[in-house]
Structure formats: structure tokens, C-alpha cells
C-alpha positions, 0 to 999 in steps of 0.5 A: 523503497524497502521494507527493510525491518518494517511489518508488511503492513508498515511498508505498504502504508508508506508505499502507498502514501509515496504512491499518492505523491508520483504523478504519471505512473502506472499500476504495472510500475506500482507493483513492480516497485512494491514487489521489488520492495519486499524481503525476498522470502515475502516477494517469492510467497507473493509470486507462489501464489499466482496473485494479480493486481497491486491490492491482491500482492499487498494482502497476500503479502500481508499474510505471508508477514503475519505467517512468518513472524508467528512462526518465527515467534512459535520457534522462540526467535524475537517477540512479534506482537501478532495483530488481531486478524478478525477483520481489516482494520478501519485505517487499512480499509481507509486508506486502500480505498482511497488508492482503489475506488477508481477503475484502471481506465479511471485512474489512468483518466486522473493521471493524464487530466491532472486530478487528485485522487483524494478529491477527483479535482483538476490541479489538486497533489497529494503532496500539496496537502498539509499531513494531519494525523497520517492523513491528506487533507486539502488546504481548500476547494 
């Protein structure tokens, strides 16, 4: 998966919503896809800045898209339309929190007991959920 011409904020969404469907994966494997994804400019800033775990590399890259877009937009390249910066907002706070309430030995106990990370539920895929609004929802408990 490749960010491609999409804001970092875009491909993080989508990375993590694809994140939710693989089963047996690893953190380290997480961020070495999500990293390997990312404009060349965005990936190297990312690894300037010394950052460690998967949530820290997509804030930090974040970031550095928003600082380059405003300076491609001060010099007089295309227009980006900067988002307001005054705090996260409520949907980035959603679905980061979902990916990162657990602990690494938590997560690793989901992957090999076969839980949901949505619903902590023994059998439940994110990918068996019917999307609704950009959202996974169960079809019952």
C-alpha cells in the first residue's frame, strides 16, 4: 500500500483499517509496511527524527506532510488546504484508539487467541463487519 498523492493522514487511515483486517502480524511487520509506504521525503524525516513504535512514526509523519504541504503552498506550488492543527480530531482520536488500547503483550494474546480487536471477542474479524459511515460494526454478539 502506497501513499501515492494521498495526505498522510489519508494513508494512515487506510493503512489502519487494512491493519485491522490481517490476522497474525506483528507491530514491527506494521511498521515496516507503513513506513515502506510513504513518500521518500516523509519516510526519511520519519527516521531523522529517531521516533519508536508504529503510533509515534504516523504522528511524526503526520507532521512532516503538514509541514510540507505548507511550504509547498507558501512557495506558490498547488493549493493545499491546511487542517486545523489546534488538537486531534475526534475521528483520529477514534480510530488510533481502537488500534492502540491494547499493550504489545495484549495484542500479541488477541492475535494468537483469535480475538477482535474492536470487541475483544474469541472468532470476531474486522473484516466480517459490514462498514457503516467508515466504521466496523459487528453484525451481532
Amino acid at each position: 500500500m502506497k501513499c501515492g498523492n494521498k495526505t498522510v493522514q489519508k494513508y494512515t487511515d487506510d493503512f489502519i483499517e487494512k491493519a485491522m483486517q490481517i490476522e497474525d502480524v506483528t507491530e514491527a511487520d506494521l511498521l515496516h509496511d507503513y513506513l515502506r509506504g510513504l513518500p521518500t521525503d516523509i519516510r526519511l524525516a520519519v527516521k531523522r527524527r529517531g521516533v519508536m513504535g508504529l503510533e509515534a512514526v504516523m504522528t511524526v509523519a503526520d507532521e512532516e506532510d503538514q509541514l510540507i504541504r505548507g511550504e509547498r503552498a507558501n512557495r506558490g506550488g498547488h493549493a493545499v488546504q491546511q487542517r486545523n492543527t489546534d488538537g486531534p480530531a475526534p475521528m483520529e482520536i477514534d480510530r488510533l484508539s481502537r488500534l492502540y488500547v491494547l499493550s504489545h503483550e495484549q495484542v500479541q494474546r488477541h492475535i494468537r487467541e483469535d480475538r477482535c480487536f474492536n470487541y475483544h471477542q474469541q472468532g470476531h474479524q474486522a473484516n466480517r463487519y459490514p462498514k457503516s459511515n467508515n466504521r466496523l460494526l459487528p453484525q451481532q454478539h
